[in-house]
C-alpha positions in Angstrom: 2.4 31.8 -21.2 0.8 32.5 -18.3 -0.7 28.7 -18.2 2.0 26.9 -18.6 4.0 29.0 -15.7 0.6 27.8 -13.7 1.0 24.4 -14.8 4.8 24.2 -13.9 3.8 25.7 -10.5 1.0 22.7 -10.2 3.8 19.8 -11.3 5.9 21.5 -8.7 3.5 21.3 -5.6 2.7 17.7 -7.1 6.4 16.2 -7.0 6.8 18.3 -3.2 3.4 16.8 -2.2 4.7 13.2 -3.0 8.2 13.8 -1.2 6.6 15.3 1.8 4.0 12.9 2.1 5.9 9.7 1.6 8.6 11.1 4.4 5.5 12.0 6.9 4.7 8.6 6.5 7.7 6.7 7.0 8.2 9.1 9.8 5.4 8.1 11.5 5.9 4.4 10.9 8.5 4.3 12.5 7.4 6.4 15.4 4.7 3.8 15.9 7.3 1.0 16.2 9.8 2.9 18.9 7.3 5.0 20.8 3.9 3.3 19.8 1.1 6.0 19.7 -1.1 4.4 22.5 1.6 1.8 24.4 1.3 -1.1 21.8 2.9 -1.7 18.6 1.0 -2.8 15.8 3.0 -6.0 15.8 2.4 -6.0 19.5 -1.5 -6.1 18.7 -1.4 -8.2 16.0 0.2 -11.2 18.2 -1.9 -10.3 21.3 -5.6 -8.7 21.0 -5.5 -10.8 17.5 -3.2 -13.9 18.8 -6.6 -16.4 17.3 -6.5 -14.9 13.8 -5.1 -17.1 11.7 -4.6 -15.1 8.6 -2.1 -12.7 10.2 1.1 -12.8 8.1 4.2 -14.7 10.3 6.2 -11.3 11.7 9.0 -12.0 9.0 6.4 -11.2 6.5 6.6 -7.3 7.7 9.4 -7.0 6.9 8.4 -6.1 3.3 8.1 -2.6 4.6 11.7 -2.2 4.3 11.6 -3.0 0.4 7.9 -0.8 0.1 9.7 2.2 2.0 13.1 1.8 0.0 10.8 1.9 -3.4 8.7 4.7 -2.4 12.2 6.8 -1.9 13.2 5.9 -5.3 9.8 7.3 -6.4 10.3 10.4 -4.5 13.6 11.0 -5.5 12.8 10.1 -9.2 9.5 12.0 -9.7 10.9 15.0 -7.9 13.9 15.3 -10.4 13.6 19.0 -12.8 13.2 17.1 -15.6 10.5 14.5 -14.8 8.0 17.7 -13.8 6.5 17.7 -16.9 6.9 13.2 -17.2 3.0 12.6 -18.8 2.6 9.6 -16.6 3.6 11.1 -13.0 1.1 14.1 -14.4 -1.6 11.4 -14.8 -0.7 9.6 -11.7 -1.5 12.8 -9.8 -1.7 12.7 -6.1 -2.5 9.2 -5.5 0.4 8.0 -3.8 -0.1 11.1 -1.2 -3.7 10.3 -1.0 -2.4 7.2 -0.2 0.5 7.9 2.3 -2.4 10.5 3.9 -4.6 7.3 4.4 -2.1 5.2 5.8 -0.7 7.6 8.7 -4.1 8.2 9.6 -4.4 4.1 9.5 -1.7 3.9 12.0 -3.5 6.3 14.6 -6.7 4.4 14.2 -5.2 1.0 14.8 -2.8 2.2 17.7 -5.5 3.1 19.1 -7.8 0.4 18.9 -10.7 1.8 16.7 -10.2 -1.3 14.2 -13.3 -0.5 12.1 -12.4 2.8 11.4 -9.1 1.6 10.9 -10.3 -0.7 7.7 -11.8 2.6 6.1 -9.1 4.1 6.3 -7.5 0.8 5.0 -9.9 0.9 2.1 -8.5 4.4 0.9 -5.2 3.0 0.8 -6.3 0.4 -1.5 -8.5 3.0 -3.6 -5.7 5.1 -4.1 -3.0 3.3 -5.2 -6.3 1.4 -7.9 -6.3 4.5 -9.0 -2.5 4.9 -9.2 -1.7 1.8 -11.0 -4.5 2.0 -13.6 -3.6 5.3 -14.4 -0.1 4.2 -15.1 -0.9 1.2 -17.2 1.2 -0.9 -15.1 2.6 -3.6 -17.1 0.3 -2.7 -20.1 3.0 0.3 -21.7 6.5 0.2 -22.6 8.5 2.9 -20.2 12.4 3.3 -19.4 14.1 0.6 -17.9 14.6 3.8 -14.8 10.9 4.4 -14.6 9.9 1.2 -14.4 12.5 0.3 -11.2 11.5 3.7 -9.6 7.9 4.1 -10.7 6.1 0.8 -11.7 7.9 -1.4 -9.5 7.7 0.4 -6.3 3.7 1.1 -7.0 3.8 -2.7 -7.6 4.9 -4.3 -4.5 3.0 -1.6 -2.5 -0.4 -2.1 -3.7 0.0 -5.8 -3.5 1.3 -5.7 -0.1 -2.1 -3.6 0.4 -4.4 -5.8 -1.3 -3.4 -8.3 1.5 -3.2 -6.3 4.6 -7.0 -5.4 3.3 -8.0 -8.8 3.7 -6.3 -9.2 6.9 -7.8 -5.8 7.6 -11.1 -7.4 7.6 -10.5 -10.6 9.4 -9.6 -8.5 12.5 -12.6 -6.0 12.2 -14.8 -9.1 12.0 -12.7 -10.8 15.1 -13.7 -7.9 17.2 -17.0 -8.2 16.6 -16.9 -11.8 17.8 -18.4 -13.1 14.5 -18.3 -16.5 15.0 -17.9 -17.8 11.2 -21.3 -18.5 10.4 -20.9 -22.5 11.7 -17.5 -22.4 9.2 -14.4 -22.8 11.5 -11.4 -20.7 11.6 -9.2 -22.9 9.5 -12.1 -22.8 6.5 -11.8 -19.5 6.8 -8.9 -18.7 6.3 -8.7 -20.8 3.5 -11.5 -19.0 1.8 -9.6 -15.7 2.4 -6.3 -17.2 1.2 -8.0 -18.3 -2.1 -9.5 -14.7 -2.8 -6.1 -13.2 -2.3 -4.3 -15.8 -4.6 -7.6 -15.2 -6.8 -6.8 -11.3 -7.0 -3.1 -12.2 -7.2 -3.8 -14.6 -10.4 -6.0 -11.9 -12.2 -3.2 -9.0 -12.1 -0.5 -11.5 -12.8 -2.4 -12.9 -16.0 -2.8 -9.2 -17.0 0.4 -8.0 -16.3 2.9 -10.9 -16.0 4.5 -10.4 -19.4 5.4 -7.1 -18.7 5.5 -6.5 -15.1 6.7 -9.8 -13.8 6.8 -8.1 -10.3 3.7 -8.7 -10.0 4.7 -12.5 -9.2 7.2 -11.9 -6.7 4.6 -9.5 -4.8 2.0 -11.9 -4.4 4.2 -15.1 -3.5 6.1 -12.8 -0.8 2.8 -11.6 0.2 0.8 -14.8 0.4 
């Protein structure tokens, strides 16, 4: 008796966790956009201190963080209902998507503030926890409700591959500031090699996936 009041209590501070966390971050996204942290926006950065990279998604491109926030909402409100407290997969999805949310406000600090290698850590535990997340919901590998999959799968989806990107990008710019100089390979080769491991990675999940997560597709072609 006793345990399962304790494991009630745990599911509880679980689905509050992922509400909380996913609003402190959205909060403080868009803080960063109308009172940037340290003057600049990120945007502001990207098209100025990192004007020469050429893998930097076109600024429409961002605005996938509308669709990733308005997912991550119907996650939150979905996971935090009564009767999804005891739902096996959010219990084996754990805290990853706060883990997550953690890593990505402290993400916005570090690059705001200019301390780009840190920033790609912290870039790195993004990408690490939502791994985690999506293999521990067998994404497009298990049959779920028609509901779980739009609020569940499908937000997890386009957030992890707008992640896988940004990590790529993520690197580009750590490696701009330290003035690498491409090894005698020019910018444009580059890019292309980095470009080719991203629609790589994208072709690997969406072979997996594809017949039952055909999100997967539209992530990676918005994406790339």
């Amino acid at each position: 008796m006793q345990t399962n009041s304790q494991d009630s209590n745990f599911n509880s501070v679980r689905q509050w966790a992922n509400i909380t966390a996913i609003l402190a971050a959205f909060g403080i996204n868009v803080l960063a956009n109308i009172a940037p942290f340290n003057g600049l926006t990120i945007g502001e950065i990207s098209n100025t201190i990192f004007r020469n990279v050429k893998i930097i998604p076109a600024n429409y491109a961002f605005a996938i963080w509308g669709l990733i926030y308005v997912g991550l909402f119907a996650f939150a409100g979905y996971q935090g209902l009564p009767q999804n407290r005891e739902n096996p997969r959010l219990q084996k999805l754990g805290f990853s998507i706060v883990l997550a949310c953690i890593a990505q406000i402290i993400w916005v600090f570090l690059f705001q503030y200019q301390m780009f290698f840190l920033s790609l850590g912290a870039m790195l535990a993004i990408l690490n926890s939502l791994i985690v997340g999506y293999l521990r919901l067998n994404i497009g590998k298990v049959r779920v409700a028609k509901k779980e999959r739009w609020c569940v799968d499908i937000p997890i989806s386009i957030y992890f591959g707008w992640i896988t990107v940004a990590t790529i990008v993520n690197v580009a710019l750590v490696l701009e500031t330290w003035q690498w100089t491409g090894g005698g390979i020019s910018p444009e080769l580059w890019t292309a090699i980095l470009l080719v491991i991203a629609g790589t990675l994208a072709a690997i999940l969406i072979i997996r996936h594809l017949r039952k997560s055909p999100n997967a597709l539209y992530r990676y072609f918005w994406n790339l």
